[in-house]
C-alpha positions as CSV (number, residue, x, y, z in Angstrom):
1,X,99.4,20.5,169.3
2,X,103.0,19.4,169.4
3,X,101.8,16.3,167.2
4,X,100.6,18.7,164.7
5,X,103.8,20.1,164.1
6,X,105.6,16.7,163.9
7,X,103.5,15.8,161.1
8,X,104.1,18.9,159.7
9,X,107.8,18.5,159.9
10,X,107.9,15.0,158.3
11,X,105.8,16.2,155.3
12,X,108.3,19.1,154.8
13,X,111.6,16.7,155.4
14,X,109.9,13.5,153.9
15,X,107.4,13.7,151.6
16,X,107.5,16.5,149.7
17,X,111.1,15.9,148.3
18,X,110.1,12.2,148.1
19,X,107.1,13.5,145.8
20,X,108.7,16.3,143.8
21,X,111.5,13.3,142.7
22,X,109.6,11.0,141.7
23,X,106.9,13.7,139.1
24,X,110.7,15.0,137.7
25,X,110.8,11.5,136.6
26,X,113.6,10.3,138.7
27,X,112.6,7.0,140.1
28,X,115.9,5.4,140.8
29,X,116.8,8.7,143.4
30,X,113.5,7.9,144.4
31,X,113.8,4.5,145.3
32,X,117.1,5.0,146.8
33,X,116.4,8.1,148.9
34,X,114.7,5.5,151.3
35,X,117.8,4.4,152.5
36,X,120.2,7.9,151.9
37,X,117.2,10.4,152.2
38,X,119.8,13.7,150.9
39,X,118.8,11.7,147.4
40,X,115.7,12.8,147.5
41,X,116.2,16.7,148.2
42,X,119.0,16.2,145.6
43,X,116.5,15.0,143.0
44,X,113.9,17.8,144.0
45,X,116.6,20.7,143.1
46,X,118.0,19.3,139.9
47,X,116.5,19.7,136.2
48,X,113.5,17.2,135.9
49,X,113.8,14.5,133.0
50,X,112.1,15.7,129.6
51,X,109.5,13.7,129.5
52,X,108.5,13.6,132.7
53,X,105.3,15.3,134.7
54,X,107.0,17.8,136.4
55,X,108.7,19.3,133.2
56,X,105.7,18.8,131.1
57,X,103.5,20.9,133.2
58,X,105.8,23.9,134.8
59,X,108.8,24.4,132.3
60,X,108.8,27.2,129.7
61,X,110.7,26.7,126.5
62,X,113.9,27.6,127.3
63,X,114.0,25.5,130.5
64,X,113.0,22.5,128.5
65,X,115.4,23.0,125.9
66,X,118.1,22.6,128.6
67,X,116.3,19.2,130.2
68,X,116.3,17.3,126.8
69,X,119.3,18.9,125.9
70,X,120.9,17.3,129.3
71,X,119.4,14.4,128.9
72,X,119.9,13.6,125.3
């Protein structure tokens, strides 16, 4: 059982930030956050590229106004 909840945890504090970086389009935190890993949950919280998966399918509007606006 305890296994179950170590694979758990390293999903949580690994791969989900890992994932949610790289579909906001930002590889370079992505490839980086192997080595400084707060890169990754930096990536995760800030405003996804424009053009990327992430903004494409949950940003209204308004929200992607302000990503190509940022990124312009």
């Amino acid at each position: 059982m305890e296994a179950v909840f170590g694979i758990a945890f390293v999903l949580v504090i690994w791969v989900v930030p890992l994932v949610v970086t790289a579909l906001k389009g930002k590889y370079g935190m992505a490839v980086f956050g192997v080595a400084f890993h707060f890169l990754w949950w930096v990536g995760a919280i800030r405003l996804a590229k424009p053009d990327s998966f992430w903004s494409r399918r949950f940003y209204d509007d308004d929200r992607l106004r302000e990503a190509v606006r940022r990124f312009e």
